[in-house]
N, C-alpha and C positions, 0 to 999 in steps of 0.2 A: 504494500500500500504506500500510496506516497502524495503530498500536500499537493493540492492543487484548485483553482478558483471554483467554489462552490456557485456557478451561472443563475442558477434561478432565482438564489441571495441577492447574488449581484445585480440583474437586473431590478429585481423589487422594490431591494432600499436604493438602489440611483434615480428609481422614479421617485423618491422623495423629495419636493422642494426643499426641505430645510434642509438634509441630511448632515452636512457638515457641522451642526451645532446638534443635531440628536445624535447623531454618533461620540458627542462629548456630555453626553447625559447619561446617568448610573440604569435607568429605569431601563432604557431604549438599549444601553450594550447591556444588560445584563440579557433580558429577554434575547437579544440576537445572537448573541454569542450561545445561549444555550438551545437553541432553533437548529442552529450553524451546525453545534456539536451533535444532535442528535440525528439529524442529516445525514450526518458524516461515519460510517460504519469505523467507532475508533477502535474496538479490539472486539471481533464477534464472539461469544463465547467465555469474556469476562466481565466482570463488574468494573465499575466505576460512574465516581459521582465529580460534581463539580464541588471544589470548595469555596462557598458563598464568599466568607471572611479574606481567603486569602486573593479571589478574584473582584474583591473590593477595592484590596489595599492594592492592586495592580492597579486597577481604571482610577483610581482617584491619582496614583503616585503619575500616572500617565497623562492625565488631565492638568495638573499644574504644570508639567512641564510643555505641553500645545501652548498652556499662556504666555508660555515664556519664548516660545518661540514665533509667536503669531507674528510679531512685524517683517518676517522672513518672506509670509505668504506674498503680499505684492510682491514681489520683486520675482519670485520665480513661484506660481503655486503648485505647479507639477511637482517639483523637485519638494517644496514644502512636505506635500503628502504623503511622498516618499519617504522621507527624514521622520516624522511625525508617525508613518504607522511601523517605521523600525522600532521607532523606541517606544510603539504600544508590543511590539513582537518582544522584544527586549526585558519590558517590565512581566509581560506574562510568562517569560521564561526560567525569569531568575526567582519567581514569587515562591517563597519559604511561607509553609507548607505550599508545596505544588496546586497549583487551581486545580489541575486533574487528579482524586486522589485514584490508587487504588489501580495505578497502571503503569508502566518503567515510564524514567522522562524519553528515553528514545522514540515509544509508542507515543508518549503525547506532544511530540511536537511536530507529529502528521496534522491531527486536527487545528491544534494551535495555529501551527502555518498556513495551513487554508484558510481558516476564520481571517485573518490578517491580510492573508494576498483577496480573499473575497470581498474586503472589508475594504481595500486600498482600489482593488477593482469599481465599484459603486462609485466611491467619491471620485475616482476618473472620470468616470461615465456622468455623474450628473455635475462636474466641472463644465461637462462638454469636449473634454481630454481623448485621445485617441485611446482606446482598449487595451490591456495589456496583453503583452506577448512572453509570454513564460518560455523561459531558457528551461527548456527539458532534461539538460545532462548536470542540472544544478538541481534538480528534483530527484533524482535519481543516482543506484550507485557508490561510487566512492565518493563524490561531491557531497551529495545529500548526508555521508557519512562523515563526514569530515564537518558537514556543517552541522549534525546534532554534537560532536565529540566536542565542537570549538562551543559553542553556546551552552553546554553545560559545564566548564570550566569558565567562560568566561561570558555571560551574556550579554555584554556591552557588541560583540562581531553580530547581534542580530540585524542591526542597521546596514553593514557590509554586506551580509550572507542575502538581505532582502533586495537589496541593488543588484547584486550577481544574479540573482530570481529572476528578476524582472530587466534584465540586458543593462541596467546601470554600470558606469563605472564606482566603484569601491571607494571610498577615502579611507584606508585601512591605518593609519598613521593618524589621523585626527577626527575617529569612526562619530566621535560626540558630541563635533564640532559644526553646526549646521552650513558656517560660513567658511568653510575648508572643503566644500564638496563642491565638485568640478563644477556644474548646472550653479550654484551657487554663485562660487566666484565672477561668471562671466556675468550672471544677472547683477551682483556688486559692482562688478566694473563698470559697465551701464549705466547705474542709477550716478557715478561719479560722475562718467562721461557727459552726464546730462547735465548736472547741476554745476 
């Protein structure tokens, strides 16, 4: 099994006028994410639940940090969206106790990663953003292995490992840094050039 954009998701919530501010609402991702998951065949033949408390302290830990990056969004919002649902990939990955209980983190960063590329999916689509194209040998394989092995040692690479996903270039040297990623810098440069 292996992450990839859950479409019907995607389409649904892009038909939402607001989405971009109910996607930073506890009510709207709790409910979608646990839609998402159920959707999503995460281990057939085992239990597991979600855990409420620790996929709180993910979306809220996740939510302050959109504040803090919002003046990013004009200047490039693609790339915005990008940086933004890494470090929602990011916060759900590293959250003590695990949001998924009751299953290896290996198995749960199939569904985790779909919810996130479905999730980054939609706000494209209802930007008006071209669709994403998913790098298939980064979902798969030793990549895919290499990207569960780096992100449970260190979940700050979710933001890298979603860019390789999704055919970005990486900022692997300054992963945390929103104004060090390539799409970034040239929208910075820009807004200099202008003013």
């Amino acid at each position: 099994m292996t992450a990839s954009i859950l479409e019907p998701f995607a389409a649904d919530w892009a038909g939402e006028p607001t989405l971009h501010s109910r996607a930073q609402s506890w009510s709207w991702f709790r409910q979608a994410f646990g839609q998402a998951l159920l959707s999503h065949a995460v281990a057939p033949s085992s239990s597991w639940a979600v855990d409420e408390e620790s996929l709180a302290k993910a979306f809220f830990s996740w939510a302050e940090l959109v504040e803090l990056y919002t003046p990013y969004e004009a200047l490039d919002g693609a790339d915005f969206r990008h940086f933004i649902l890494g470090l929602l990939l990011q916060k759900l990955l590293e959250a003590k106790p695990p949001v998924l209980r009751d299953i290896p983190a290996a198995a749960a960063a199939v569904p985790v990663t779909s919810f996130v590329l479905t999730l980054l999916q939609a706000l494209h689509k209802n930007a008006g953003s071209t669709a994403l194209t998913l790098d298939a040998a980064a979902l798969a394989g030793p990549r895919w292995a290499s990207y569960v092995e780096n992100v449970t040692e260190d979940a700050s690479n979710a933001t890298c490992f979603l860019d390789q996903m999704t055919g970005l270039q990486p900022a692997w040297q300054s992963r945390s840094l929103i104004e060090h990623r390539p799409a970034m810098q040239k929208a910075l440069a820009l807004a200099r050039q202008r003013s």
